[in-house]
C-alpha positions as a printed NumPy array, in Angstrom:
array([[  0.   ,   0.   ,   0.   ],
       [  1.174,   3.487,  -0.919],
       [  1.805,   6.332,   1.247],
       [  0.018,   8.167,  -1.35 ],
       [ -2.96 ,   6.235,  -0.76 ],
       [ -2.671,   6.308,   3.424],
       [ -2.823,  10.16 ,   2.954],
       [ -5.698,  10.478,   0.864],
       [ -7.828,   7.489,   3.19 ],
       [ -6.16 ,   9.912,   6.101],
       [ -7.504,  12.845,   4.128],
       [-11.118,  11.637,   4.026],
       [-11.328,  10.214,   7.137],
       [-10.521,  14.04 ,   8.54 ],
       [-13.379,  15.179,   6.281],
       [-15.809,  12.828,   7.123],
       [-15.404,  13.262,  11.419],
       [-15.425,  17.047,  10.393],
       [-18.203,  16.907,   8.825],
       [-20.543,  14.45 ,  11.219],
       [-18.844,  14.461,  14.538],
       [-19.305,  18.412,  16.362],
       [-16.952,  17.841,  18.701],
       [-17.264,  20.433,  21.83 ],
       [-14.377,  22.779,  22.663],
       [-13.749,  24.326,  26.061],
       [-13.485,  27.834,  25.786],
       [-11.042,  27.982,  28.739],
       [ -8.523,  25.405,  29.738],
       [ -6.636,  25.909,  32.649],
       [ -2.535,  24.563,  32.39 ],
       [ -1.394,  25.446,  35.627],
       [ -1.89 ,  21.589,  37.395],
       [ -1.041,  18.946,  34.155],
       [  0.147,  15.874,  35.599],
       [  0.519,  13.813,  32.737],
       [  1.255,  15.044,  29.241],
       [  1.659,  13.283,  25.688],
       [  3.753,  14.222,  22.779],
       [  3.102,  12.951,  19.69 ],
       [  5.417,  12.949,  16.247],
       [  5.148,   9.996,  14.6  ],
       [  7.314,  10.373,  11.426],
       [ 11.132,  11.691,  11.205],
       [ 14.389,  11.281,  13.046],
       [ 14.554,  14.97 ,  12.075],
       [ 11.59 ,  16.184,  13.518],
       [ 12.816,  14.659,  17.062],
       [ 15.946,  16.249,  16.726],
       [ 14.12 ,  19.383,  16.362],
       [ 11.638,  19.181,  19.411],
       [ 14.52 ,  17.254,  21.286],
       [ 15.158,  21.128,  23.174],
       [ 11.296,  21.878,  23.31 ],
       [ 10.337,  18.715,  25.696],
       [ 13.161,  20.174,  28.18 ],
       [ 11.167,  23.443,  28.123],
       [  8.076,  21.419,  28.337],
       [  9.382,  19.532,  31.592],
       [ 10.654,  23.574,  33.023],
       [  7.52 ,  24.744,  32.427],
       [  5.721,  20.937,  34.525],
       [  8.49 ,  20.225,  36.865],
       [  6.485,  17.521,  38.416],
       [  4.755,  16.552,  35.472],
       [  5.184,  13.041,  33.558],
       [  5.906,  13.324,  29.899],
       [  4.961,  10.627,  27.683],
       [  6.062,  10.363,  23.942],
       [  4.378,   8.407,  21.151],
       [  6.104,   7.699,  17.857],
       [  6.99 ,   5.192,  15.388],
       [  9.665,   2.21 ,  16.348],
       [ 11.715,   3.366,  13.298],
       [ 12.645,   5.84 ,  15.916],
       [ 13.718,   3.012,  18.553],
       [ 15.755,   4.357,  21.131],
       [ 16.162,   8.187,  20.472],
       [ 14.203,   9.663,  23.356],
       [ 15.364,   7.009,  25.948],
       [ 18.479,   9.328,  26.739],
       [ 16.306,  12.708,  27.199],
       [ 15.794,  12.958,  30.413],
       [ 12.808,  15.168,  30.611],
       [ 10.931,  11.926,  28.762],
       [  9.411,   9.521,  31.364],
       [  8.182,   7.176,  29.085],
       [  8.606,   6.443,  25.201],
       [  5.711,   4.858,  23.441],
       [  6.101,   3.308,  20.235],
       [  3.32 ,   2.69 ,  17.562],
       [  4.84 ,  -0.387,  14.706],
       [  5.623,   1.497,  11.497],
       [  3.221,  -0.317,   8.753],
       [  1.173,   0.609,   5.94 ],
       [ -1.66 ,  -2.198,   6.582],
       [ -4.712,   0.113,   7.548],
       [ -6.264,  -2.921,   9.929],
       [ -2.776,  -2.991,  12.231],
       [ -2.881,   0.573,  12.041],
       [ -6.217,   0.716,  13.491],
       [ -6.023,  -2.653,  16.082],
       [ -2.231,  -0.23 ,  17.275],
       [ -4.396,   2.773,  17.784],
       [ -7.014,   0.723,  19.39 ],
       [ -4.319,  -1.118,  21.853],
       [ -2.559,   2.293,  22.812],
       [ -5.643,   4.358,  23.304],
       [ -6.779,   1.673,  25.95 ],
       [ -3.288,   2.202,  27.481],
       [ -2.924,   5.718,  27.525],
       [ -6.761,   6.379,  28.592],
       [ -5.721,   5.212,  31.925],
       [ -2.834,   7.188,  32.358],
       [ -5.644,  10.063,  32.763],
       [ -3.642,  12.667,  31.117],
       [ -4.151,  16.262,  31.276],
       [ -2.867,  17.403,  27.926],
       [ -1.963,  15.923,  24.501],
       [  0.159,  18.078,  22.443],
       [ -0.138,  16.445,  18.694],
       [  3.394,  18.075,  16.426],
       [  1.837,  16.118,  13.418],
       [  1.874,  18.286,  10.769],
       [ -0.317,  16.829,   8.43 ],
       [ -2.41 ,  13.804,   9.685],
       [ -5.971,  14.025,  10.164],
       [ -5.556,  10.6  ,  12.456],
       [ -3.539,  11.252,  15.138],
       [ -5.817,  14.44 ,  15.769],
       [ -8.687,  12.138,  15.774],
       [ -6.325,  10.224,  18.621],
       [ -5.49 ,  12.751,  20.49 ],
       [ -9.416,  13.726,  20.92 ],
       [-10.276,  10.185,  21.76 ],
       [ -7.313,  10.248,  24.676],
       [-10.058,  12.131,  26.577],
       [ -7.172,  14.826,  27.819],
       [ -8.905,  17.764,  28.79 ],
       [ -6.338,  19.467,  26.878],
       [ -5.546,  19.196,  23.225],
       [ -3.345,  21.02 ,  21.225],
       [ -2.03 ,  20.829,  17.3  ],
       [ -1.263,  21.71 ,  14.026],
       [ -4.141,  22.445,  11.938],
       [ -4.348,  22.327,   7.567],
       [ -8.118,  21.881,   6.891],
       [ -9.911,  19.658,   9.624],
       [ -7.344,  18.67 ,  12.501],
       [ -8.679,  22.03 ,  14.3  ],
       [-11.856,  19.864,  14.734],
       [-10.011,  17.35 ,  17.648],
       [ -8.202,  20.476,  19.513],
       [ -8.891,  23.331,  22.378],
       [ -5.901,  25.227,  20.093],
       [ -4.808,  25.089,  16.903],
       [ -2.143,  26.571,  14.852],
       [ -2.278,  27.064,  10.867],
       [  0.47 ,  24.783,   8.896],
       [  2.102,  27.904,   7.823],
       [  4.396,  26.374,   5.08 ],
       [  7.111,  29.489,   4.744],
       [  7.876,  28.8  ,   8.458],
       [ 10.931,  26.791,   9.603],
       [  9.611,  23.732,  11.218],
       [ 11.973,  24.689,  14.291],
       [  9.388,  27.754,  14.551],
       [  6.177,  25.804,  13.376],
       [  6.872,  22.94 ,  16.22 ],
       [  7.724,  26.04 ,  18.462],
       [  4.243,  27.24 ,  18.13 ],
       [  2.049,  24.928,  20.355],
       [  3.786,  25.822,  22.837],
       [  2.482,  29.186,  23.087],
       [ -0.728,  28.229,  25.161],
       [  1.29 ,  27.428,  27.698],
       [  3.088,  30.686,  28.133],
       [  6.527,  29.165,  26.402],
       [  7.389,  31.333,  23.847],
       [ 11.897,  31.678,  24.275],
       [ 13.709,  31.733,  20.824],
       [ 14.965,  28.601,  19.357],
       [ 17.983,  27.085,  19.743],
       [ 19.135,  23.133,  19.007],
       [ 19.363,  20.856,  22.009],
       [ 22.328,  19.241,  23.545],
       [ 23.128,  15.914,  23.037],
       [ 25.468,  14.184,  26.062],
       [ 28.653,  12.427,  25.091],
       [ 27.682,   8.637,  25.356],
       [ 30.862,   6.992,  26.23 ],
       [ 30.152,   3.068,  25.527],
       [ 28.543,   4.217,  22.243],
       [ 31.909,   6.544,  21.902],
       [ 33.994,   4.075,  22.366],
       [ 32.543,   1.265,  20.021],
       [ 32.878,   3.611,  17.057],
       [ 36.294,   4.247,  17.827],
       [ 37.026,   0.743,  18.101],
       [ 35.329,   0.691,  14.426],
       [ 37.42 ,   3.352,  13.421],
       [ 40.669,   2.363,  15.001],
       [ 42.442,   1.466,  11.953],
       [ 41.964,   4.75 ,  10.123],
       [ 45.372,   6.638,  10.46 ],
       [ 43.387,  10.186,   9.795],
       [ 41.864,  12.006,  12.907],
       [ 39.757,  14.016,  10.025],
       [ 37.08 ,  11.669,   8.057],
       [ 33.863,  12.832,   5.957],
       [ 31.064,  11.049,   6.533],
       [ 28.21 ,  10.587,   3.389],
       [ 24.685,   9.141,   4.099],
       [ 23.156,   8.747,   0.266],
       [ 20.131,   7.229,   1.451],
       [ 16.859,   8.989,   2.809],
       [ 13.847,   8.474,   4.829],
       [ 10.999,   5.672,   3.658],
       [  8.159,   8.394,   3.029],
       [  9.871,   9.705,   0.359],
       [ 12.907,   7.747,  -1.168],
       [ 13.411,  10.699,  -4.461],
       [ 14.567,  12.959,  -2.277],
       [ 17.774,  11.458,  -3.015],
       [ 20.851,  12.753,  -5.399],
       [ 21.912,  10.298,  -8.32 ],
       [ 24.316,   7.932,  -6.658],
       [ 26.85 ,   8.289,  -9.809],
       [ 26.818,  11.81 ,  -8.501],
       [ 27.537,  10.338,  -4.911],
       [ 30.381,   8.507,  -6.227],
       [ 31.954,  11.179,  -8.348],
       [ 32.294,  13.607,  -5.588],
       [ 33.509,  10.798,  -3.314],
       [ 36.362,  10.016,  -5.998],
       [ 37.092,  14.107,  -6.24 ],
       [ 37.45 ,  14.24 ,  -2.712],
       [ 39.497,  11.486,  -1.976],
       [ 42.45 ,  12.419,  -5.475],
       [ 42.208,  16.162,  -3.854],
       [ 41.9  ,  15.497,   0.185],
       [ 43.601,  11.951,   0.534],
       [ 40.603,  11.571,   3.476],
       [ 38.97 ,   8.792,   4.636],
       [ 35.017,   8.446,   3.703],
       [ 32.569,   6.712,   6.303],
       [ 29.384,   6.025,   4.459],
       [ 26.692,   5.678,   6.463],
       [ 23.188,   4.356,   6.261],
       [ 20.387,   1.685,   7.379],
       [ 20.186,  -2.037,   6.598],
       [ 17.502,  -1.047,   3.969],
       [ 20.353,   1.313,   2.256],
       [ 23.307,  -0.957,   2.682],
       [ 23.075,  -2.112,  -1.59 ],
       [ 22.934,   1.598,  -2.59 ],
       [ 25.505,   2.228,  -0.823],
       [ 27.749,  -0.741,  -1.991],
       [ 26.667,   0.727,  -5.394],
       [ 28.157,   3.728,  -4.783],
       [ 31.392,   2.405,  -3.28 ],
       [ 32.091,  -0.403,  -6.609],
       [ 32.135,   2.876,  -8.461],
       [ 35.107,   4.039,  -5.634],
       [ 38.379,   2.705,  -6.964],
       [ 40.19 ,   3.517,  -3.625],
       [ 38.969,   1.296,  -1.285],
       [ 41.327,   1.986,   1.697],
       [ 39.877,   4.765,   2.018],
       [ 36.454,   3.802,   2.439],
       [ 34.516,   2.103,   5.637],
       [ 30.795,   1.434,   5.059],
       [ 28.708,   1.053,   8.326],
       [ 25.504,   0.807,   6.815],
       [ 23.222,  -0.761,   9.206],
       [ 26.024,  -1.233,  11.703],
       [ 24.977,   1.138,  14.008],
       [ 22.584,   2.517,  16.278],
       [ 21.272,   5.515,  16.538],
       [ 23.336,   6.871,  19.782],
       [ 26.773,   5.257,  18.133],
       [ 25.435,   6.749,  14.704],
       [ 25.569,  10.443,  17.096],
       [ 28.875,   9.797,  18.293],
       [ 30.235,   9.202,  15.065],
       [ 28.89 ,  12.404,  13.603],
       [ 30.512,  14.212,  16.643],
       [ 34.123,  13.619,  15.556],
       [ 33.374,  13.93 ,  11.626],
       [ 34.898,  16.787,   9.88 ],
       [ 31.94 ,  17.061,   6.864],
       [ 28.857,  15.345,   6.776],
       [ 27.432,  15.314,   3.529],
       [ 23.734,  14.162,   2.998],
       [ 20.655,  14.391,   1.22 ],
       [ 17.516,  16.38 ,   3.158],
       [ 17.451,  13.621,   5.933],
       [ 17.12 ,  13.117,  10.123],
       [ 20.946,  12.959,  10.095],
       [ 21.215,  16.815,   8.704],
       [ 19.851,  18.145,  11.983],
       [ 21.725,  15.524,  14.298],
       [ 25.11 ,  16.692,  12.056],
       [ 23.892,  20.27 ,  12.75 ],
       [ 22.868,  20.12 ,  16.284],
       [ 26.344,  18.689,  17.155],
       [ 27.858,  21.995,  15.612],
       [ 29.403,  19.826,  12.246],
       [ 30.305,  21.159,   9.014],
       [ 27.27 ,  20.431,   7.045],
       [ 26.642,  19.745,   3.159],
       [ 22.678,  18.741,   2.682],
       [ 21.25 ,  18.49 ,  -1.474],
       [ 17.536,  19.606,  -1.138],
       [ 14.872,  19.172,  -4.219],
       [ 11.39 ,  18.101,  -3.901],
       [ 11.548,  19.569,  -0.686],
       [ 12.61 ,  23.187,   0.465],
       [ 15.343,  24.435,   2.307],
       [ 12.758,  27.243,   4.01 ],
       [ 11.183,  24.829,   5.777],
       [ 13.88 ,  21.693,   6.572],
       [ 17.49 ,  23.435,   6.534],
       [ 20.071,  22.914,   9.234],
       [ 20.315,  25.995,  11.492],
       [ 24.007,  25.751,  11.966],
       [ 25.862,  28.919,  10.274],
       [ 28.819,  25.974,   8.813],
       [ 26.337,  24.449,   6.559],
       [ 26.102,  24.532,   2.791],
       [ 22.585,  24.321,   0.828],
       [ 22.369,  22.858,  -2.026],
       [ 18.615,  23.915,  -3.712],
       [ 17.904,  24.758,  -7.068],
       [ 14.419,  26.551,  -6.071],
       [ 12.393,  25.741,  -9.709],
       [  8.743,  26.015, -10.302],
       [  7.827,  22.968,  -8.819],
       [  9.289,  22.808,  -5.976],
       [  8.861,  21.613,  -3.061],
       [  6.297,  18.943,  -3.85 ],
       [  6.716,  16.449,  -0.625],
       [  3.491,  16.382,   0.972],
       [  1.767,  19.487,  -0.735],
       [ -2.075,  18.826,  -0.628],
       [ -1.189,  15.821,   1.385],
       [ -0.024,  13.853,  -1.465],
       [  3.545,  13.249,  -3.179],
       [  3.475,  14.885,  -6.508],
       [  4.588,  12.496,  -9.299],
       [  7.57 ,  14.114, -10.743],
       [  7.313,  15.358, -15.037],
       [ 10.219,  16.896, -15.05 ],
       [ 12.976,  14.202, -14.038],
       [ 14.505,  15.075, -11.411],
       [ 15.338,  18.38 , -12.384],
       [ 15.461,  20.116,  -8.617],
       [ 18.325,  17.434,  -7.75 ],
       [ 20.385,  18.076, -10.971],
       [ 23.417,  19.203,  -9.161],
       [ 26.674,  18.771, -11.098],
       [ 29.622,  16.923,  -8.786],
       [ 32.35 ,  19.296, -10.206],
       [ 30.389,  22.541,  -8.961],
       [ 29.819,  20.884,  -5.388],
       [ 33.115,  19.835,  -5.505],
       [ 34.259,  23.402,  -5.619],
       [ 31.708,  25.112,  -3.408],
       [ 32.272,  22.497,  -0.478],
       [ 36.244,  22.943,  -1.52 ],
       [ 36.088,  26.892,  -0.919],
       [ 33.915,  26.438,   2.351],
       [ 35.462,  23.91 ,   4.137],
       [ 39.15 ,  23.41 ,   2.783]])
């Protein structure tokens, strides 16, 4: 089943509660005494990397209050080491409607008798998890509206698309008198997941290495930049830089990124730890990379938040709203008519123009990332 599909179903299922199901709103909601609170964002390393700093101002503003966190097991293991998280809950990544439903069933029953006090939905475009955060029966609901999500919440707040999503998740949090200027979070040095990667990367004789991550996230898998073009500027780095490249990636990616590495003729200088690591030893080995160079992906923020020279490629989607807020980053974005086309009008637009907003020529990136960074 598509995603294409799941958005539209998602689509019309928003219409059709909008349209039968009033659904009363208090006109006053009082935040001062929330015991329990839920987070949801289902979909995007990046997007957790992004409200990683907001649940910490969450937690200042609810000392005493227990924050639960609902998202997708792709995410497995990311929010165990905030500590302002008492409890991740993880909802099976699938595109079979009837496990998505018997999940939402099985968690709802879970989370009703947690009694919580607010449900703050960072969603940006998913008429379902609105319809779960109403049926949570929190007394307080908050979201992100496009059309019909408004429906399920006390307050809403537009999907403005020319705002960064750092200020768009930032927004929510207004009702409840949080309204500081963003800034990335901190992540904590993890020594055992330190020290594995440096028992990975023992051998290298370098202290610098670039690391490239060619692959993408499942929702939308042409975000990515040709892998010839991959390999090319891997070969012109290597003849000009004599470093090391660690390619990195999941389990999924691990043949693209063996396709990229046949075309690599120097293979000393080339580790591939696709799928070899988790997510904590995948942060510790962006902390001590020199350049991480990427397509619009989770990793760009995690690169940026750890203060790392950043290169990201972005095409069908837009720089406005995804780029790294780190001043030693280079865009990539060739800004054409039809662009961005992720997730406009809740659907991925079928590309007619091949590619076009991800024709980036090696030799020019070569030279820009060259005069930046070298």
């Amino acid at each position: 089943m598509s995603f294409n599909f799941l958005r539209i179903l998602d689509l019309y299922l928003g219409k059709f509660c909008h349209a039968v199901f009033r659904m009363p709103k208090s006109k006053e909601v009082h935040t001062a005494s929330c015991k329990k609170i839920l987070l949801i964002k289902l979909w995007g390393l990046g997007n957790l990397v992004v409200l990683w700093p907001l649940v910490y101002k969450i937690k200042e503003k609810y000392p005493d209050a227990l924050i639960f966190f609902l998202t997708f097991d792709l995410n497995k293991n990311f929010f165990e080491k905030n500590e302002a998280v008492y409890r991740t809950i993880y909802f099976k990544f699938t595109k079979n409607v009837f496990s998505i439903l018997v999940q939402c069933i099985c968690i709802l029953k879970k989370i009703r008798k947690e009694k919580l006090d607010m449900v703050i939905n960072f969603e940006t475009q998913n008429n379902t998890s609105a319809i779960f955060s109403y049926l949570t029966k929190a007394p307080l609901r908050i979201g992100l509206n496009n059309s019909y999500e408004k429906t399920f919440y006390n307050y809403w707040f537009d999907n403005e698309r020319s705002l960064h999503i750092s200020q768009l998740f930032s927004n929510p949090l207004k009702p409840l008198d949080i309204n500081s200027t963003y800034r990335y979070g901190c992540f904590l040095r993890q020594k055992e997941e330190e020290s594995r990667v440096y028992d990975l990367l023992k051998d290298f004789k370098d202290k610098r290495y670039i690391c490239i991550h060619p692959g993408n996230s499942e929702n939308f898998k042409r975000k990515r930049w040709n892998l010839d073009n991959f390999a090319d500027l891997s070969n012109r780095l290597i003849n000009s830089y004599n470093l090391p490249l660690v390619f990195t990636g999941t389990m999924k990616e691990s043949k693209l990124i063996e396709n990229v590495i046949n075309k690599i003729p120097a293979k000393g200088k080339i580790f591939n730890l696709a799928g070899r690591l988790k997510i904590w030893e995948f942060i510790e080995l962006l902390r001590t990379t020199f350049l991480f160079i990427s397509n619009d992906t989770g990793p760009v923020h995690i690169a940026a938040t750890l203060g790392v020279n950043t290169v990201v490629f972005y095409g069908p989607t837009s720089p406005d709203r995804y780029m790294p807020l780190n001043k030693n980053s280079v865009i990539f974005y060739k800004d054409i008519k039809c662009s961005p086309c992720v997730g406009v009008n809740y659907t991925n637009a079928k590309c007619r123009n091949k590619y076009k907003c991800l024709d980036f020529d090696p030799k020019e990136i070569f030279l820009k990332i060259s005069e930046r960074f070298f």
